[in-house]
Structures are given as structure tokens and as C-alpha cells.
C-alpha positions as CSV (number, residue, x, y, z in Angstrom):
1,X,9.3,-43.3,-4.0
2,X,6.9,-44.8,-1.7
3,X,8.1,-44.9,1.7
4,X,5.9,-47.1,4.9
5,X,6.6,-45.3,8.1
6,X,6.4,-47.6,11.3
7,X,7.9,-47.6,15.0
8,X,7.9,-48.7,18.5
9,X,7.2,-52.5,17.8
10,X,8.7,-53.4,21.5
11,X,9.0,-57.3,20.1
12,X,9.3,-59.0,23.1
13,X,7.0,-57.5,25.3
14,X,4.1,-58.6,27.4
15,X,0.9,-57.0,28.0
16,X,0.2,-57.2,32.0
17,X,2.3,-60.7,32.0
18,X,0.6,-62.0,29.0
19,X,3.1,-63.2,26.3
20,X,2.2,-60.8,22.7
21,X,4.9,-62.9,20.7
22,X,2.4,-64.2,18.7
23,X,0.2,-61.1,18.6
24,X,3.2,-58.9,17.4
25,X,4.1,-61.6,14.5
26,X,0.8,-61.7,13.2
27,X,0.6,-58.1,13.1
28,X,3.8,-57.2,11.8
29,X,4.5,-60.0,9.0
30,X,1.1,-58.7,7.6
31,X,3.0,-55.5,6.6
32,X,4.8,-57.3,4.0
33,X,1.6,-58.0,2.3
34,X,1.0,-54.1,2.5
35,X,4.7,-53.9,0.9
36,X,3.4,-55.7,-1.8
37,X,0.5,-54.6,-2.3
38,X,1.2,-51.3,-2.5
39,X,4.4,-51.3,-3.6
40,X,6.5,-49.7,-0.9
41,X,10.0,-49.1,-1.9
42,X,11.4,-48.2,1.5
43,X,10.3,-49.3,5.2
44,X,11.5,-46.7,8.2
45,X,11.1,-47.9,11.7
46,X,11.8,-45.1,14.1
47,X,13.1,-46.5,17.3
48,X,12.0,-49.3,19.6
49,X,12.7,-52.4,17.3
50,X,12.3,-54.3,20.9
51,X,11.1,-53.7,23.9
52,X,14.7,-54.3,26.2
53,X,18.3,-53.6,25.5
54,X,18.9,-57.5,25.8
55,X,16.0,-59.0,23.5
56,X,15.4,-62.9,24.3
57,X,16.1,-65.5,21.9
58,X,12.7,-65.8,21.0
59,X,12.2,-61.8,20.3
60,X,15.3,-61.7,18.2
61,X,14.1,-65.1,16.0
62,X,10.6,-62.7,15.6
63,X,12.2,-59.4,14.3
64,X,14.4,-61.7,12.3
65,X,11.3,-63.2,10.5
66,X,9.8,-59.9,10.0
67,X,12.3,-57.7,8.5
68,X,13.0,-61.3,6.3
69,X,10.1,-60.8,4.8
70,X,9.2,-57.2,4.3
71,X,12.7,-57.4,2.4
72,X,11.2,-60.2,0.1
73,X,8.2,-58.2,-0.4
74,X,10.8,-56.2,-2.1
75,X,11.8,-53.2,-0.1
76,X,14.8,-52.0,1.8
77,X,14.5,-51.2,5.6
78,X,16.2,-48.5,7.6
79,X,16.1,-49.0,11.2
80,X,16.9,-46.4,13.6
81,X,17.3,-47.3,17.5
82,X,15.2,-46.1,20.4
83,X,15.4,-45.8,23.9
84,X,14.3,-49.2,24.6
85,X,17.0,-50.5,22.7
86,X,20.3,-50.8,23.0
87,X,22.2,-49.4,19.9
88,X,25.6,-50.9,20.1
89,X,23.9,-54.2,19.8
90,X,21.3,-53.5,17.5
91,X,23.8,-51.8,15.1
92,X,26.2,-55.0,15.1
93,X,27.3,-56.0,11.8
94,X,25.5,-52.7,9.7
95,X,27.9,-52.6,7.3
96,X,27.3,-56.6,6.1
97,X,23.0,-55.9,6.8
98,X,23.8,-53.1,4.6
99,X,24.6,-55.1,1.9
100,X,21.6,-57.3,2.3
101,X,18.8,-53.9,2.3
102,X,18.5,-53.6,6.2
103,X,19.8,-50.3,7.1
104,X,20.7,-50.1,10.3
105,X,20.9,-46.3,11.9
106,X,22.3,-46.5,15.6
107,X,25.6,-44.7,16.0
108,X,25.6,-40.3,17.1
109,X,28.9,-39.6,14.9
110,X,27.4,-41.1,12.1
111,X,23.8,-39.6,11.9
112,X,24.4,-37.1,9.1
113,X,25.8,-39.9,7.0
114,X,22.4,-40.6,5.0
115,X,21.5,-44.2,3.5
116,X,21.2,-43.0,0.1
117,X,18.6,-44.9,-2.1
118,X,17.5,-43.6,-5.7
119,X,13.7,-43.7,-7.6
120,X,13.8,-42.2,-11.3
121,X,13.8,-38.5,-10.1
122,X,17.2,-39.1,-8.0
123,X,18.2,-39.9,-4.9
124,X,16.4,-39.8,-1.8
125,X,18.7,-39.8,1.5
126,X,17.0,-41.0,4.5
127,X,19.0,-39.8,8.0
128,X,18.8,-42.1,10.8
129,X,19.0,-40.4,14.1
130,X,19.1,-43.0,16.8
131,X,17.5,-41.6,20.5
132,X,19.8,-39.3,22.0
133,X,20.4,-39.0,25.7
134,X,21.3,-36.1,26.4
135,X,24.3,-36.2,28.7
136,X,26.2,-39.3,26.7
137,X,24.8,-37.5,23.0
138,X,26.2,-34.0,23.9
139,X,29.9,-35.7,24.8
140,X,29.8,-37.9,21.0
141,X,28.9,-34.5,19.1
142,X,31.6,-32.4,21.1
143,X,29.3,-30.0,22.0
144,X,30.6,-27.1,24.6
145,X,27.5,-25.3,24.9
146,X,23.3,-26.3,25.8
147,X,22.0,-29.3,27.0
148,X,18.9,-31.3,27.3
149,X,16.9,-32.6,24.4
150,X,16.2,-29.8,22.1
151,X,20.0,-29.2,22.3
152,X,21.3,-32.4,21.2
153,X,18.9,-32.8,18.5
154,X,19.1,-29.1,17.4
155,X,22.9,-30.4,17.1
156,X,22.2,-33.3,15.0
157,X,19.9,-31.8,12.6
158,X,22.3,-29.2,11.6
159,X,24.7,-31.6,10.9
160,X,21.8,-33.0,8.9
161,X,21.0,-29.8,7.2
162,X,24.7,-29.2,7.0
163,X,25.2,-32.6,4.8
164,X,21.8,-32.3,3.0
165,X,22.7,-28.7,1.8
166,X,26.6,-30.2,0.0
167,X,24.2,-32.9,-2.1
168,X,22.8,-32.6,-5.5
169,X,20.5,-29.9,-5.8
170,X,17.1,-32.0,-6.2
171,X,18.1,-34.5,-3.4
172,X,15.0,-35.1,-1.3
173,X,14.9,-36.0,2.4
174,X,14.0,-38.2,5.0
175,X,14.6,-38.3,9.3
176,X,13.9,-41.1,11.4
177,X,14.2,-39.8,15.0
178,X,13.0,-41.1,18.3
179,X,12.1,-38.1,20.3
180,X,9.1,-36.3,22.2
181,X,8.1,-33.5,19.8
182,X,6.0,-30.5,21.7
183,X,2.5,-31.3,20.5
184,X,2.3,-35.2,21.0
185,X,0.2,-36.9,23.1
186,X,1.9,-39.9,25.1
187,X,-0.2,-42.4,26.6
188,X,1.0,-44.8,30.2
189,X,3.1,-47.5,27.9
190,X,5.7,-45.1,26.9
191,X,9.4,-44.7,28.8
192,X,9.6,-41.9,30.4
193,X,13.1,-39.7,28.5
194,X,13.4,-36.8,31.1
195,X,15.6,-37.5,34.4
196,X,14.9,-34.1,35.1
197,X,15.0,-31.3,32.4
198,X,12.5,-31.3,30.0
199,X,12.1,-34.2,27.5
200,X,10.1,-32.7,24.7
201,X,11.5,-30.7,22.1
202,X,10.0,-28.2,19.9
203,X,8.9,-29.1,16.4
204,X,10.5,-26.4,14.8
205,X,13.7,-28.4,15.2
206,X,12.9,-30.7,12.2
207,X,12.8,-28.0,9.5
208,X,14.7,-28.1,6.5
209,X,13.5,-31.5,5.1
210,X,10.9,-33.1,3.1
211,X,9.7,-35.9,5.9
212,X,10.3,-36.9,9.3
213,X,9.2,-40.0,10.8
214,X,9.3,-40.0,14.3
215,X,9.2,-42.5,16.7
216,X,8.8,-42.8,20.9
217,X,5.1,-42.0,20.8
218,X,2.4,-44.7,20.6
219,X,-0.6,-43.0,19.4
220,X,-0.7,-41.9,15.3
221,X,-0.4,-38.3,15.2
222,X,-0.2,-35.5,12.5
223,X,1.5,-32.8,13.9
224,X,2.5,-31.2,10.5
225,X,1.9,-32.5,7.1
226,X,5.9,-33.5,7.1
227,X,6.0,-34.5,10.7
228,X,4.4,-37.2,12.1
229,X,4.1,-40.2,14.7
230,X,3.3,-43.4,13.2
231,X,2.3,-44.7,16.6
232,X,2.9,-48.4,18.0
233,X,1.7,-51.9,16.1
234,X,-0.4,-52.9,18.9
235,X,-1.8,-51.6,22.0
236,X,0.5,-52.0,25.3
237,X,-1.6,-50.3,27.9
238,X,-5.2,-49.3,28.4
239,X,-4.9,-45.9,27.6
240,X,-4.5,-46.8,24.0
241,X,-7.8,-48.6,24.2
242,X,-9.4,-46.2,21.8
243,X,-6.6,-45.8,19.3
244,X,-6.8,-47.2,15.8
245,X,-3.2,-48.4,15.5
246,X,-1.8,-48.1,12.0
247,X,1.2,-46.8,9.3
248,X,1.6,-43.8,7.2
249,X,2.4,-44.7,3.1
250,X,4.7,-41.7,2.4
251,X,4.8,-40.4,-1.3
252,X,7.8,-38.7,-2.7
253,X,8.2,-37.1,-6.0
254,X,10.4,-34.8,-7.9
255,X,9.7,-32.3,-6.0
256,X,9.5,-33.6,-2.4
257,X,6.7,-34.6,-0.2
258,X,2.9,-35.1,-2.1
259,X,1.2,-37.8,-0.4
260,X,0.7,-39.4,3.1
261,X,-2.0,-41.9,3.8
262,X,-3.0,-43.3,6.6
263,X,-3.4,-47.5,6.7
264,X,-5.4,-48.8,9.4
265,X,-3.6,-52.0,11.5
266,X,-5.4,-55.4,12.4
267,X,-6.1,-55.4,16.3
268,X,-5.6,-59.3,17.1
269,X,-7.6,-58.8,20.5
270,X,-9.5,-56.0,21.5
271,X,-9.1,-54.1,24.8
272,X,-12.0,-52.9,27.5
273,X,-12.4,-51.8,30.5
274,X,-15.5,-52.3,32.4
275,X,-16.2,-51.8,35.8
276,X,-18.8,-53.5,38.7
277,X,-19.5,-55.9,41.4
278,X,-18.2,-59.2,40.7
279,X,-21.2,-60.9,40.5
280,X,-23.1,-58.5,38.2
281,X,-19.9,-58.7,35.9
282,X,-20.6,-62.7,35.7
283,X,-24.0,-63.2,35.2
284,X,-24.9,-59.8,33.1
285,X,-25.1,-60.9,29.5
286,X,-24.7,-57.1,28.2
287,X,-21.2,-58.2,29.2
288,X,-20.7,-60.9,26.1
289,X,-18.6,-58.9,24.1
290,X,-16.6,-58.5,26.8
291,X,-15.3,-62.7,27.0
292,X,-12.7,-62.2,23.8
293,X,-10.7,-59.1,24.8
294,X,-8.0,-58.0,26.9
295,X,-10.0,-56.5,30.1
296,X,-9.2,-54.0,33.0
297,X,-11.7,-54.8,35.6
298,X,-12.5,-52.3,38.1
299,X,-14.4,-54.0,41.1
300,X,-17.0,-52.0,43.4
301,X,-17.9,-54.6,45.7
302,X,-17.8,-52.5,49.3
303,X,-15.9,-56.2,50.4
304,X,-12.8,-57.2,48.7
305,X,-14.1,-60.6,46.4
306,X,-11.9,-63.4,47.4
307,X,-10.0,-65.2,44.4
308,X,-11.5,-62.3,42.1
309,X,-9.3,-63.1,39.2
310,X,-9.4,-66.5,39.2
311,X,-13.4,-66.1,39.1
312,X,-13.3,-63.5,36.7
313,X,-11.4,-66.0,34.2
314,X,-14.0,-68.3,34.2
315,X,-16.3,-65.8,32.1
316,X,-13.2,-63.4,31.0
317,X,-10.0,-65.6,30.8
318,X,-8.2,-62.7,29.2
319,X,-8.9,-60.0,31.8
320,X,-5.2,-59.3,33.0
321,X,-6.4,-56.4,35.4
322,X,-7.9,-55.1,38.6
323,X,-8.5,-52.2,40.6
324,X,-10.9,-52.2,43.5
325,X,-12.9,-49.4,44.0
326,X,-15.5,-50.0,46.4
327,X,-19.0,-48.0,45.7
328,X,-19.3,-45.0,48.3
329,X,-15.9,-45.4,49.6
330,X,-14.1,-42.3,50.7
331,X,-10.9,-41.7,48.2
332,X,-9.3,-38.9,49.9
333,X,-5.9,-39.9,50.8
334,X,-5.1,-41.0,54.1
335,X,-2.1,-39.8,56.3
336,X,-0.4,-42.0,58.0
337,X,-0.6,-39.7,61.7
338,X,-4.2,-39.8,61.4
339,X,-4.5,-43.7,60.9
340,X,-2.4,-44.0,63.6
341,X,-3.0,-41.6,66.3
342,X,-4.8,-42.6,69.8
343,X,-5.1,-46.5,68.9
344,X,-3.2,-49.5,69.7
345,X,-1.4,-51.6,67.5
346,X,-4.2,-54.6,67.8
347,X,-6.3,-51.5,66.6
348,X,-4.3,-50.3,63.8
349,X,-3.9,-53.9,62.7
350,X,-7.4,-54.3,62.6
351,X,-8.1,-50.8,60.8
352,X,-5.7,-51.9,57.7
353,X,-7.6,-55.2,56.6
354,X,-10.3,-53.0,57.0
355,X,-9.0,-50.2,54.7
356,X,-7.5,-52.9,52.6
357,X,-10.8,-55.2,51.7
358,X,-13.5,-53.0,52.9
359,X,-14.6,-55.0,55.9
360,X,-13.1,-55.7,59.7
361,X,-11.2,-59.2,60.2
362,X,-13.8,-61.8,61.0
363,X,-13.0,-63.6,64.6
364,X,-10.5,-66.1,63.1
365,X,-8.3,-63.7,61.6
366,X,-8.9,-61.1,64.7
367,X,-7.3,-64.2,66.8
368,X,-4.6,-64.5,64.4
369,X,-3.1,-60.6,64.1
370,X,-4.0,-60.2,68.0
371,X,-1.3,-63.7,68.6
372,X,1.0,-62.3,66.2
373,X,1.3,-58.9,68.0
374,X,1.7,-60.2,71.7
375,X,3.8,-62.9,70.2
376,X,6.1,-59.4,68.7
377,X,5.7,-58.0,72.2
378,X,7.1,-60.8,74.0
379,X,9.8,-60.7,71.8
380,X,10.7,-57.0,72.2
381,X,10.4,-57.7,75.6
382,X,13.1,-60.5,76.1
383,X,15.5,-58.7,74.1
């Protein structure tokens, strides 16, 4: 059995206020060409079908589309949900998707209930375990003692093994789960799961069975033959500029686990980050390669460019980003006390637009903050 191991689409989300829609479809219908072409009989996403608990219109008509046609490309799905999604939505109506091929894999008391599907050495059961909080995942598996995530998933995977261990000797296994496994790199576009605690849970947890696909995580990662990360579709921050986004092709035979391949993903638009004074950043044409690509623009003018994006669009009119960072500038922090000890409040005014844009207010807007604080003054004063 040949098994296509994806997660953490987030359909429906935007990249710095730029709509990915588009981006994500392109991406994501081309894996039902790789269906086909390589002949994948199962397709696990683990966790983050979308990218909010209440999808819009327009992401739900997108996922519908996809999963569509990875089905007709001849494989059956099973979907397990993360922490971006909600689960009692997302598993409406399993029972009747069931029927179609789309597995959906969203409710606690059920995770140790495999979807069982068979190649020509047996069966295969694939175990969807959907993210667990820990607070609301401990009450649904009636646990009495340990908390936090290596708890509740330590919980649900002996159910797992529990279930696995009654089948048909021969029965070979799969786990979808949505979790922070120790050993992981995450990167800024990942939800954070710890409200105190300690969200990551040992690897170790996940023994007893042939492959686990895991989810959460947006970077690829190998952190045992049998575990891995498959890592988002698409890029959703800057940190991920340098990952080559992709899917693992899982092979199963008689005897369990033999192959796992890694397949590279189509970036729709690159992603840069490139730093400068505005006008060197406009007129420099090392910066062509630049024009096509998401870009995170870092600015080291000493004085804060006026209408900097707007500018910066006219060369780069996908850059979505900017810090300013003026050359030489101190970056200690600065406390409030010492900003504001010995100096008046025309003086303190003056000293922010200052810290704010790298130079003083010019005589207009030193008129301007000057009325504004006797016009406060006057106020106080009356009342």
C-alpha cells in the first residue's frame, strides 16, 4: 500500500494580508496528479485542513475541490483535525463521507476505532488522532491521573496499541496525530499549544506501530524512519523562506514499513528578505530577482522614508513587509523612566517622533504637538 502523507494546509489563510486562495489550489489540486502518477492508494492529512475553526465560504468550496479530486485520482483520504480547526464541524456527517472515501478522524472517544482499508497482504488500519487539548482530552478519555500533552497522548496511544494488539496478527499500522514531538523544529507560522505546561511530547510515545504521520509542524522533518513531519503546502511566514516544502510517499508491505520518499512541492511565489535604504533598494538592479516574490523589507534609512510601501510597490508590488532598522542606531531597549525623567512633556513629545522616524519634528509638526499639549493643559486646568 502506498500511502501520501500531507498536513497543515490552513486553506483560507493569508500571507501578511495577501489572499493565498489561489496559491493553495494550485498547489494542492496538483497532488492528485502525484496520486495518479504514482499510484497512491491512501492520502493522510494530519491536522490543519483550514486555517480557522469557522472556514469562509470560499475556503470550504477550495478544500471541497481538492479532496474531489484526489478521490478521482483514485485514493481514499483520511483526515484528522488540528488545532486550527474545529473538530465538531469538520467531523459533520463522517459516517455519510465515509461512504464516499473521505475519512474523517475528529472525535477523542473514537480514536482507537481505525479506518480499516486492505492491499493484497491484508489490512492496513490507519488511527486518526485528532489534536488533543489537554484539559478538555483528559475529561473525554476519563483519565484520573497526569496531565499535559505527553499524558493525553500517552492515553490515546494505548488505546491504540490496546486495539492494534486484538487484530489479525499481520495487521499493519498507521497514526495521524497533530502534536509537537521533542525533536521538531517549529518556525513563527505555527499556533502556539502550551497555555502553560509543556507542549512537546516525547517521541517515544508513538512506539508500537509501523508509521506515524504527524502534523502541527511546518517544516519536513525525519525524526525517525517511522516518524515524521510532512511539513506545510506552502510557506506562511518568513522563517520558512528556506524550506523546500513537500510530501512523504509511504510504502507498506507484508511486513510493515519499507519505503519513504520524499516529493518536492511547487512554490507558486518565492519568498526574500532583503534589507537597505530605500533608495538603493529601487534603483540597484542586483535587486531584479527580487520584483516576483513575496519580500520582507528591512529599511536602514537613519530617517523613517515617507509612504515606504507604497514606493517600494512600484519596483516590488508583492513585498508585504517592513521593519525599520536604521544603520548605527542604538537597539538596546529603552525604559520608559529614563525617556521620561527631567524633561517636559513638549520634550518627551518631541523625543518620540524622534525615536519613532529617526529625526526631530520639523517646525510645522513642532507647532502642532506644542498646540496640542497646551490645548490638553488648558483643559486639565478647567476641569
Amino acid at each position: 500500500m502506498r500511502v501520501l502523507h500531507t498536513s497543515d494546509w490552513h486553506v483560507g489563510r493569508t500571507f501578511h494580508g495577501r489572499d493565498l486562495l489561489a496559491d493553495q489550489t494550485a498547489v494542492l489540486t496538483g497532488l492528485a496528479d502525484l496520486v495518479a502518477e504514482e499510484r497512491v492508494d491512501v492520502v493522510v492529512v494530519a491536522g490543519d485542513l483550514y486555517d480557522r475553526a469557522v472556514p469562509s465560504a470560499e475556503a470550504v468550496e477550495t478544500c471541497v475541490l481538492v479532496l474531489r479530486s484526489l478521490r478521482e485520482a483514485g485514493a481514499q483520504i483520511v483526515i484528522t483535525s488540528g488545532n486550527h480547526d474545529s473538530a465538531p464541524r469538520m467531523g459533520a456527517f463522517a459516517e455519510f463521507a465515509a461512504a464516499g472515501g473521505l475519512h474523517l478522524r475528529t472525535r477523542i472517544s473514537s480514536l482507537h476505532q481505525p479506518v480499516l482499508l486492505a492491499d493484497e497482504h491484508g489490512p492496513v488500519a490507519f488511527y486518526g488522532i485528532p489534536y488533543l487539548d489537554p484539559d478538555p482530552a483528559r475529561r473525554a478519555l476519563g483519565m484520573t491521573e497526569g496531565r499535559g500533552h505527553t499524558a493525553v497522548l500517552a492515553e490515546a496511544m494505548r488505546r491504540v496499541r490496546e486495539d492494534l494488539g486484538e487484530r489479525a496478527p499481520g495487521t499493519r499500522s498507521v497514526v495521524i496525530a497533530h502534536a509537537f514531538v521533542t525533536g521538531g523544529a517549529g518556525s513563527d507560522s505555527e499556533r502556539k499549544i502550551a497555555v502553560g505546561g509543556v507542549e512537546q511530547v516525547p517521541g517515544a510515545v508513538f512506539d508500537g506501530v509501523d508509521y506515524v504521520a504527524l502534523g502541527h509542524l511546518h517544516g519536513p522533518q525525519v525524526l525517525a524512519e517511522h516518524l515524521r513531519y510532512s511539513g506545510s503546502p506552502l510557506a506562511y511566514s518568513f522563517s520558512e523562506t528556506r524550506q523546500r516544502k513537500s510530501v512523504w510517499l509511504v510504502d507498506l508491505d507484508a511486513s510493515g514499513l519499507t519505503e519513504v520518499r520524499r516529493v518536492e512541492l511547487p512554490a507558486p511565489r518565492g519568498l526574500a528578505t532583503v534589507s537597505g535604504e530605500i533608495e538603493d533598494l529601487l534603483a540597484d538592479p542586483v535587486h531584479a530577482e527580487l520584483e516576483d516574490k513575496y519580500l520582507s523589507v528591512v529599511l536602514t534609512d537613519r530617517v523613517r522614508p515617507l509612504d515606504a510601501m507604497r514606493r517600494l510597490h512600484q519596483r516590488f508590488p508583492h513585498a508585504v513587509h517592513i521593519d525599520f532598522r536604521p544603520a548605527g542606531a542604538d537597539d538596546a531597549p529603552l525604559r520608559y523612566v529614563e525617556a521620561v525623567r527631567g524633561r517636559s512633556d513638549v520634550e518627551i513629545s518631541h523625543r518620540f517622533v524622534d525615536d519613532c522616524r529617526g529625526a526631530g519634528p520639523n517646525e510645522r509638526e513642532r507647532r502642532l504637538l506644542d498646540s496640542a499639549i497646551e490645548s490638553v493643559r488648558e483643559t486639565e486646568v478647567q476641569v
